[in-house]
C-alpha positions in Angstrom: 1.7 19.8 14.7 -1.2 17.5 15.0 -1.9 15.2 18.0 -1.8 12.5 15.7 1.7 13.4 14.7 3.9 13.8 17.7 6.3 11.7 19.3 7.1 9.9 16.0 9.9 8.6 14.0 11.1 10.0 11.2 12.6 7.5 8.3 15.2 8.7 6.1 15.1 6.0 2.8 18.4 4.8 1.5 16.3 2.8 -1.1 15.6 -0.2 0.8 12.9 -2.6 -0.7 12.0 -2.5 3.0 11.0 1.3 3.9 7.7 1.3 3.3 7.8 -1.8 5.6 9.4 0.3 7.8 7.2 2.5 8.4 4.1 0.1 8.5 5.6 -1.7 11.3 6.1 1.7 13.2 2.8 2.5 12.4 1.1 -0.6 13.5 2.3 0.3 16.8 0.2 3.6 17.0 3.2 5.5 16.7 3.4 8.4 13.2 6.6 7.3 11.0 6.8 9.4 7.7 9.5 8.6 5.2 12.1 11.1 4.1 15.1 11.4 1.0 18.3 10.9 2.6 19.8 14.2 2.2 16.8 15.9 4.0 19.0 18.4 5.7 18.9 18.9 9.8 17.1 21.8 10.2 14.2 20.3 7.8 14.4 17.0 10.1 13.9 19.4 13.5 11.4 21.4 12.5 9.3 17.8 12.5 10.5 17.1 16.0 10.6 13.5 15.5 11.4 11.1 19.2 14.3 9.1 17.1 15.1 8.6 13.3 15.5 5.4 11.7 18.2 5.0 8.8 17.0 2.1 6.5 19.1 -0.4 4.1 20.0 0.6 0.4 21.5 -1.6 -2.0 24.8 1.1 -2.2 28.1 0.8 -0.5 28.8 3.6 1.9 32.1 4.3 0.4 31.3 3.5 -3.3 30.5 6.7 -5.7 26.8 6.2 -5.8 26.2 6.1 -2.5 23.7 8.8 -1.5 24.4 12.4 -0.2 22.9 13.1 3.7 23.3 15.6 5.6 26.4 14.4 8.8 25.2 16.8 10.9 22.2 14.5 11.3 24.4 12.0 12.9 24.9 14.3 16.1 21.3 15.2 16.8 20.3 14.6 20.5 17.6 11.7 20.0 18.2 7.8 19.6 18.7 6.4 15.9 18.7 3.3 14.5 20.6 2.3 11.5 19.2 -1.2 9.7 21.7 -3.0 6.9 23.1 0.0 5.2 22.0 2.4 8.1 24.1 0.2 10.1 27.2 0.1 7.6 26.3 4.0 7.2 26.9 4.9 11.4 29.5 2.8 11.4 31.2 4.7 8.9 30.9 7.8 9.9 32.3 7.1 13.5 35.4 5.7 12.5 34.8 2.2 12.2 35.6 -0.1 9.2 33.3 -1.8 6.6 34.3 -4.0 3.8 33.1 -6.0 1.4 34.3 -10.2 0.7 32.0 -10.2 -2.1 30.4 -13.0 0.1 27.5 -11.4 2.1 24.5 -12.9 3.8 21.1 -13.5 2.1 17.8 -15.3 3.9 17.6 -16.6 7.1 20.6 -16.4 9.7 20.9 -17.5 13.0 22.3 -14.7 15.4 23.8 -14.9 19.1 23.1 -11.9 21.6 25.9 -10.7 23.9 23.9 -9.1 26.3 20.5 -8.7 27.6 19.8 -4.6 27.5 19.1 -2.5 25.4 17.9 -2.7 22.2 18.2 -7.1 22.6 16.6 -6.2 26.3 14.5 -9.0 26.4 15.2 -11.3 23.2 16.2 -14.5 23.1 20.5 -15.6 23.3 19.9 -17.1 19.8 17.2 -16.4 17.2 16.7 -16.5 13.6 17.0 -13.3 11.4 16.5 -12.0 7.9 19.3 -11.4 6.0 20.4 -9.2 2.9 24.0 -7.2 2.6 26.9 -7.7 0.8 29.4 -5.1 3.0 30.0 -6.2 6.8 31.6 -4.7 9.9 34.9 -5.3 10.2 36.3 -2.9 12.9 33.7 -1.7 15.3 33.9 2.2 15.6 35.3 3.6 19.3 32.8 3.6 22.2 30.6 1.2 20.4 29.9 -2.0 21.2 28.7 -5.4 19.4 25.5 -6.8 21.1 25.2 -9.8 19.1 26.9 -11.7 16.0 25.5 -14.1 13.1 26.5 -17.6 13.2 29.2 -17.0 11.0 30.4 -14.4 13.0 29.6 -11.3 11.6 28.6 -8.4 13.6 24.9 -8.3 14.0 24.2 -5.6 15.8 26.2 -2.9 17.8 25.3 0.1 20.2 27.0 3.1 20.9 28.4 3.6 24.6 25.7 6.4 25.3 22.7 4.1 24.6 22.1 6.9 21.7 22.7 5.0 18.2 21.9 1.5 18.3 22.1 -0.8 14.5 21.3 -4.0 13.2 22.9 -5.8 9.9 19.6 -8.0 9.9 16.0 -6.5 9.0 13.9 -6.3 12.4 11.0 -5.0 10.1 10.3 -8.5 8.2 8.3 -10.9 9.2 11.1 -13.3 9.0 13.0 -11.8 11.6 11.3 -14.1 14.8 11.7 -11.2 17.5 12.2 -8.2 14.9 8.3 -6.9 17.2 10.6 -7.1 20.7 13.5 -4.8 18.6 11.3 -2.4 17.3 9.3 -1.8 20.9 12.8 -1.3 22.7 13.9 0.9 20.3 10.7 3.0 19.7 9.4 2.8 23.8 12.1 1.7 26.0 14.6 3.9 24.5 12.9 6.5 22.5 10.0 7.2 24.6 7.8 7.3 20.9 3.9 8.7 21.8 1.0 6.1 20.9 -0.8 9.3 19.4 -1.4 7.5 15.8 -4.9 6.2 16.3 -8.1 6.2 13.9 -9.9 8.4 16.3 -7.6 10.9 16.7 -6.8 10.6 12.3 -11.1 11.3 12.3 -11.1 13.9 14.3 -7.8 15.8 13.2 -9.3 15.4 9.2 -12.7 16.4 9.8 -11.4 19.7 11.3 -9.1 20.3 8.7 -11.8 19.3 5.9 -13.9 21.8 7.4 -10.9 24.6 7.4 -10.3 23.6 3.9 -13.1 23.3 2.5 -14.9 26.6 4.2 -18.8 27.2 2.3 -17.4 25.7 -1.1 -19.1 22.5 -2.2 -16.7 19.7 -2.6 -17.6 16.7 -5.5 -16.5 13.5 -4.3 -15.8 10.4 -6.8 -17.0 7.0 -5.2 -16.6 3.5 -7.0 -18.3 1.6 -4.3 -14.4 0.3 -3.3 -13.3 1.0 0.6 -11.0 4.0 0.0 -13.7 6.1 -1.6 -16.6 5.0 0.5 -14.1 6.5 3.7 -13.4 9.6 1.6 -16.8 10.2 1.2 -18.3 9.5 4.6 -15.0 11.8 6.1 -16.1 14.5 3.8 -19.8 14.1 4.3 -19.3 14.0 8.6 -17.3 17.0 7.8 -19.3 19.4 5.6 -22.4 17.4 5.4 -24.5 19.1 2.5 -21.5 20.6 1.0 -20.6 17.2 -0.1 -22.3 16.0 -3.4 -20.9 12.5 -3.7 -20.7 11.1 -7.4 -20.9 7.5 -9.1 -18.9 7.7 -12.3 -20.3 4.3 -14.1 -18.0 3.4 -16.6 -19.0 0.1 -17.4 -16.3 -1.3 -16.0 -17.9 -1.9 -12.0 -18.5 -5.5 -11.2 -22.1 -6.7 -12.0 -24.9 -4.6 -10.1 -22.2 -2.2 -8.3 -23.4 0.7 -9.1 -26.9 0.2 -8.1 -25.9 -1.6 -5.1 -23.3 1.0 -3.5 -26.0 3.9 -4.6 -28.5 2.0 -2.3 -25.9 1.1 0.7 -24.2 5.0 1.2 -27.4 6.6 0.7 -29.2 4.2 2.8 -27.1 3.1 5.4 -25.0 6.3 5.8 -27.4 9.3 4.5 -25.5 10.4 2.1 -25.8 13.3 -0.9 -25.1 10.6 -3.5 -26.0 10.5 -7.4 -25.2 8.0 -10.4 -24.5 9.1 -13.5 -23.9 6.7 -16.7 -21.1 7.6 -18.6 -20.4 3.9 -20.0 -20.6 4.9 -23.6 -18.6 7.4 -23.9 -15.9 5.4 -21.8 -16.1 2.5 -24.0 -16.0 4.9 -27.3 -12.6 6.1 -26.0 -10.9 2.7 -25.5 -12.2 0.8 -28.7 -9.0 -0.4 -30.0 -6.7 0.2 -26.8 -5.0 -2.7 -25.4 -1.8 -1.4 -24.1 -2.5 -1.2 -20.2 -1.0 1.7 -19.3 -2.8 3.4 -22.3 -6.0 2.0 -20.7 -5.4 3.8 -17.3 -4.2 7.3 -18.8 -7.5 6.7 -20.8 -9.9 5.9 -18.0 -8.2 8.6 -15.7 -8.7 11.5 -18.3 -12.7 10.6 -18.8 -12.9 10.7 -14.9 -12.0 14.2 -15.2 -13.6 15.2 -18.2 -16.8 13.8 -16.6 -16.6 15.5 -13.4 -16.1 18.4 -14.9 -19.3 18.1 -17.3 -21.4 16.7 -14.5 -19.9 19.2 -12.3 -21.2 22.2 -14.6 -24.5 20.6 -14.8 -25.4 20.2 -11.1 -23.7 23.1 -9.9 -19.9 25.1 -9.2 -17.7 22.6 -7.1 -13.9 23.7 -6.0 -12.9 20.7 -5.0 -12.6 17.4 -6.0 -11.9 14.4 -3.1 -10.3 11.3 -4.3 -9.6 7.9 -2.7 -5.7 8.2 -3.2 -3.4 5.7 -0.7 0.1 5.8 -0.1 0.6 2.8 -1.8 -1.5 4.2 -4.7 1.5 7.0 -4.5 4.4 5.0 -4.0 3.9 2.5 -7.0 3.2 5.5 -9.5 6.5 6.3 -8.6 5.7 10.0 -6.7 7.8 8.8 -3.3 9.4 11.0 -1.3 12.6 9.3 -1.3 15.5 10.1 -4.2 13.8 8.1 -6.8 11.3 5.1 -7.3 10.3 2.7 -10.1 7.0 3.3 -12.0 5.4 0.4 -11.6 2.1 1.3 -13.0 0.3 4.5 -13.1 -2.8 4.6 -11.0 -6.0 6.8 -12.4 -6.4 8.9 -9.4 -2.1 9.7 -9.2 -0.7 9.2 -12.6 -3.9 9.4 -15.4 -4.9 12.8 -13.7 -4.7 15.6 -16.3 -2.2 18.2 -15.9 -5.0 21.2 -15.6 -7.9 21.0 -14.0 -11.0 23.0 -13.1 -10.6 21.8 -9.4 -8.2 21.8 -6.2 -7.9 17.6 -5.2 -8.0 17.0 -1.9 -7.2 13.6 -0.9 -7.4 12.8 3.0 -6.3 9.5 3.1 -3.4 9.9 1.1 -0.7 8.8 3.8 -2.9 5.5 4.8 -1.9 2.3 3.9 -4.9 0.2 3.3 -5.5 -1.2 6.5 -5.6 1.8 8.4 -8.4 2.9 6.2 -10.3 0.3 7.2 -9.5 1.4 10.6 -10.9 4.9 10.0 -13.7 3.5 8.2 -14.6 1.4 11.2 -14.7 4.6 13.3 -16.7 6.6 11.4 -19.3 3.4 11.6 -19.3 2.3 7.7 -20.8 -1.4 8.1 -18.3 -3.9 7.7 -19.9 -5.0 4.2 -18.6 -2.2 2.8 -15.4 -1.4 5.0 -14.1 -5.3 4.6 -14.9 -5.4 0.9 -12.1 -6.4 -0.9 -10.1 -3.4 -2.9 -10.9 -2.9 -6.5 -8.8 -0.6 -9.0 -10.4 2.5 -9.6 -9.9 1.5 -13.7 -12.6 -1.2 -12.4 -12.6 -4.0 -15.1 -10.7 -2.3 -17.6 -7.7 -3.9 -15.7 -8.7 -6.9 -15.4 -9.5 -7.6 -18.8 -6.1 -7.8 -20.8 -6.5 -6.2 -24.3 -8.9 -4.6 -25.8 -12.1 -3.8 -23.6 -15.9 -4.3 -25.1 -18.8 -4.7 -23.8 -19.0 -8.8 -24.5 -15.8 -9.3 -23.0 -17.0 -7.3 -19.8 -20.2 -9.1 -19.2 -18.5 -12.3 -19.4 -16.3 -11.2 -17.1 -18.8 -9.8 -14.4 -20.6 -12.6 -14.3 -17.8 -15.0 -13.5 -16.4 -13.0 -11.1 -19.6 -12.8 -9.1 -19.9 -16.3 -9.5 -16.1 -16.3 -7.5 -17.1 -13.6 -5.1 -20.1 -14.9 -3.9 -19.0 -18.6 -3.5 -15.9 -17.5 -1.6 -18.4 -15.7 0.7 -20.7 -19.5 0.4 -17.8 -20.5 1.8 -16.6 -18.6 4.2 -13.4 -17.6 2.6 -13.8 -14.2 2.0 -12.8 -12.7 4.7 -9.5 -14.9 4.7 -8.7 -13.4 1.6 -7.2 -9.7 0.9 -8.3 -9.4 -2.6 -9.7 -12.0 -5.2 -10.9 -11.9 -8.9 -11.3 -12.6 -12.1 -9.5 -11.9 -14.7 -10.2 -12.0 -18.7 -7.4 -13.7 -20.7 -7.5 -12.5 -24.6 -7.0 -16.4 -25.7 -9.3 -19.1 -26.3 -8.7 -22.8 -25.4 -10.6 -25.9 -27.1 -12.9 -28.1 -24.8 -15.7 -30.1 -24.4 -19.4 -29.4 -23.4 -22.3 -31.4 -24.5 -19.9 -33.9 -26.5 -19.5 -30.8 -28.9 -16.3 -29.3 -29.3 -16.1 -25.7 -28.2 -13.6 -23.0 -28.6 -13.9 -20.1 -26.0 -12.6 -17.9 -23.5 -9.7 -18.6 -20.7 -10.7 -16.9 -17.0 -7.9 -16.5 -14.4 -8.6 -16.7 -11.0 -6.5 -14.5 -8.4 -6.4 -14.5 -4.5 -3.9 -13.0 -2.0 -3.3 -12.1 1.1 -1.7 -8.8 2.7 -1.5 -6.0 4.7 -1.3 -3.3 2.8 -0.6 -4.4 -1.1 2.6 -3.6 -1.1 3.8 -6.7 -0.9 1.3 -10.0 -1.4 1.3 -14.1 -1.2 -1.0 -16.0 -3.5 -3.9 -17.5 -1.4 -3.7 -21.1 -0.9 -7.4 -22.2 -1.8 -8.8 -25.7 -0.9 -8.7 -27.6 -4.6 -12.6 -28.5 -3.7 -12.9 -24.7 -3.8 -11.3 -24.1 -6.9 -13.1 -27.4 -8.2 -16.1 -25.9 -7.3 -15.9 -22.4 -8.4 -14.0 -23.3 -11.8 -17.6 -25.8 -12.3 -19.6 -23.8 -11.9 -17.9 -20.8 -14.1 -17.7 -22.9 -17.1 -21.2 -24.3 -16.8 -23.0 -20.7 -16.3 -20.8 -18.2 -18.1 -21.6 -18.4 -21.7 -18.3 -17.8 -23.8 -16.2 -19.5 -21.1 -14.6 -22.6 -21.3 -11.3 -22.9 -19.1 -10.6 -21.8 -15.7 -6.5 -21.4 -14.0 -5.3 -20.1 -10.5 -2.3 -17.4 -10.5 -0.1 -18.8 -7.8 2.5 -15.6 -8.3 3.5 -14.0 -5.1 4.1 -10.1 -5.2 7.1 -9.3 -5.8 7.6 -10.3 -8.4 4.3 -10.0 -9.9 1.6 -7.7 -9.1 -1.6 -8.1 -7.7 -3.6 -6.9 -10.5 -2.5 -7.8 -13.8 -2.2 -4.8 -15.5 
């Protein structure tokens, strides 16, 4: 197994809204955490050699029908677990204890009460507020196990076997909400698990590059870059691996934001010496989604002419057997290829779900298990200036996202130009960097104003700004109203066909970030 790897946690998801939280907060704390179904079997869960396993929450009841199958024998293994909500409900279960449901159960912030000061409380506070959200509670507390702190209402909060072994907490350490959820976790994963700080950015670099190198062997690999963060790191960790071998590829599809492909051609060749090459495919982009407004239509479109262009420019410049894309877990997770029991499409993304089923090459996709921060993190180690590692994310479908209904070349140019107008005053500003991801976005409804004492009758632009970690979960950015005074002004008065300007103050969930 690789360095990076070892003396981590493995998660087995219940189908919490939480695991992917999970295993970010494990992460954050340079120790590996990969998530697993719940009926991974033993022998599969040794063979990873994990330090401890965590079981998350799930909206089932453990003794209701539906609950999912997992493997007992898992409950015996010789390292530490910890059980959160249903994980807890789960061990407590399974050794003999009692859970039941009042049809009352605890949602948002509760206060709980520690009973003692060791273990996995060891240094938290007698009283401190949680997050909540169960239905089922403990009622009898299984045989040499004992209760290490309560809710204000009295429900059991946490408990811990006799044999400092299986510890569990009702509440969610994981959210931010929970005030000393950090001081949990480090007990659990240091103090009592003795996890390995192994998962850093160096060790990631140096691990990929010699498994790039492996992989790849004396084939030429063609890499798709958009000028974003996660393709810029894909192709700089390809290039430091293969070097020539790496023929790095700008697709323009018309849909970049204004000047990107000329600028992004200038900084990787430039600034990082890369093999890099811009080809226009614009027209035959915007000949394939004349007509198309439904968004998911518009992805499965722009994903398939990715392809079919690679493989065109591909054959023109030379035979490539591989393919390197930008994909992130998150990119994974919300296209619904999770490795839990099931999960939700949310949307298809172009480089997971618009892929073609054949193909004339083998993907390879190094930062697939990253969440979006830790790219940055590799992308800072392999010394990629910060103007392009802290650049804000931007879909791979580029504009075509952004601009609900159907996409033409009018409605894109009035759309690049106000959202560089928004960019470049946030960065005026000194907001940019506050911000995890802002733009524009083209509304297929016109409003009635006033310029010039003239009526006018044109375009509605949304603005949209949030802050994350990771995009799986985001809060709407509050701007300064002089900002948003200022930038709405100055939209109207210098993007011809654009009249109206509004602010998208939806938090994700429920909404998305991007709004298709």
């Amino acid at each position: 197994m690789k360095k990076s790897k070892t003396g981590g946690v493995l998660i087995l998801d219940f189908g919490s809204q939480y695991t992917q939280l999970i295993a970010r907060r494990v992460r954050e704390k340079n120790v590996y955490s990969e998530i697993y179904p719940p009926n991974t079997s033993l022998k599969s869960i040794l063979s990873k050699n994990p330090k401890a396993i965590i079981l998350s929450g799930g909206p089932a009841s453990v003794f209701s029908d539906d609950a999912p199958n997992f493997d007992k024998e898992i409950l015996n293994i010789n390292i530490p677990i910890l059980g959160i909500c249903y994980g807890l409900q789960l061990l407590v279960h399974h050794n003999g204890g009692t859970v039941d449901s009042t049809g009352e159960g605890e949602y948002g912030f509760a206060t709980i009460k520690t009973v003692t000061k060791n273990g996995i409380v060891k240094n938290m506070s007698s009283s401190s507020k949680v997050w909540m959200s169960h239905m089922d509670h403990v009622t009898i507390v299984p045989d040499d196990w004992e209760v290490v702190a309560y809710s204000s209402n009295n429900i059991v909060a946490a408990i811990a076997s006799n044999d400092h072994m299986r510890f569990a907490t009702q509440f969610h350490p994981e959210v931010s909400h929970t005030e000393e959820g950090e001081i949990l976790l480090n007990n659990f994963l240091f103090h009592i698990s003795g996890c390995e700080k192994n998962w850093t950015a160096g060790n990631f670099v140096k691990e990929q590059i010699e498994s790039l190198k492996n992989k790849i062997g004396n084939n030429r690999i063609l890499v798709g870059v958009s000028g974003g963060v996660d393709s810029t790191v894909v192709a700089s960790l390809i290039n430091e691996a293969v070097g020539s071998k790496c023929f790095a590829v700008i697709i323009d599809h018309g849909l970049l934001r204004k000047d990107e492909a000329r600028d992004c051609v200038s900084a990787l060749k430039q600034g990082l010496g890369m093999n890099i090459h811009l080809y226009d495919e614009s027209e035959v982009f915007f000949s394939r989604l004349r007509g198309v407004k439904d968004p998911e239509q518009k992805r499965k479109i722009i994903g398939d002419q990715f392809i079919q262009s690679f493989d065109r420019i591909a054959t023109k410049i030379g035979k490539f057997k591989f393919l390197g894309q930008g994909t992130l877990y998150p990119d994974i997770i919300e296209s619904g290829v999770s490795k839990g029991k099931s999960a939700h499409v949310i949307k298809s993304h172009h480089n997971v779900g618009g892929l073609p089923d054949e193909m004339n090459f083998d993907l390879i996709e190094p930062l697939k298990d990253l969440f979006k921060d830790e790219v940055r993190k590799v992308g800072n180690k392999l010394n990629i200036s910060d103007e392009l590692v802290k650049r804000h994310p931007f879909p791979g479908p580029g504009l075509g996202v952004r601009i609900i209904g159907e996409i033409t070349k009018e409605r894109v140019s009035i759309l690049q130009e106000a959202d560089e107008i928004f960019i470049n005053v946030l960065k005026e500003e000194n907001e940019y960097d506050n911000i995890w991801q802002a733009f524009a976005v083209l509304i297929p409804v016109k409003t009635v104003g006033v310029m010039g004492d003239r009526r006018t009758y044109e375009n509605l632009i949304a603005l949209r700004a949030v802050t994350s970690l990771d995009g799986m979960t985001a809060d709407w950015y509050r701007m300064p109203s002089e900002l948003l005074s200022k930038i709405s002004n100055k939209i109207v008065n210098n993007v011809s066909g654009v009249n109206r300007v509004v602010y998208d103050i939806t938090s994700k969930p429920p909404g998305t970030i991007e709004w298709e």
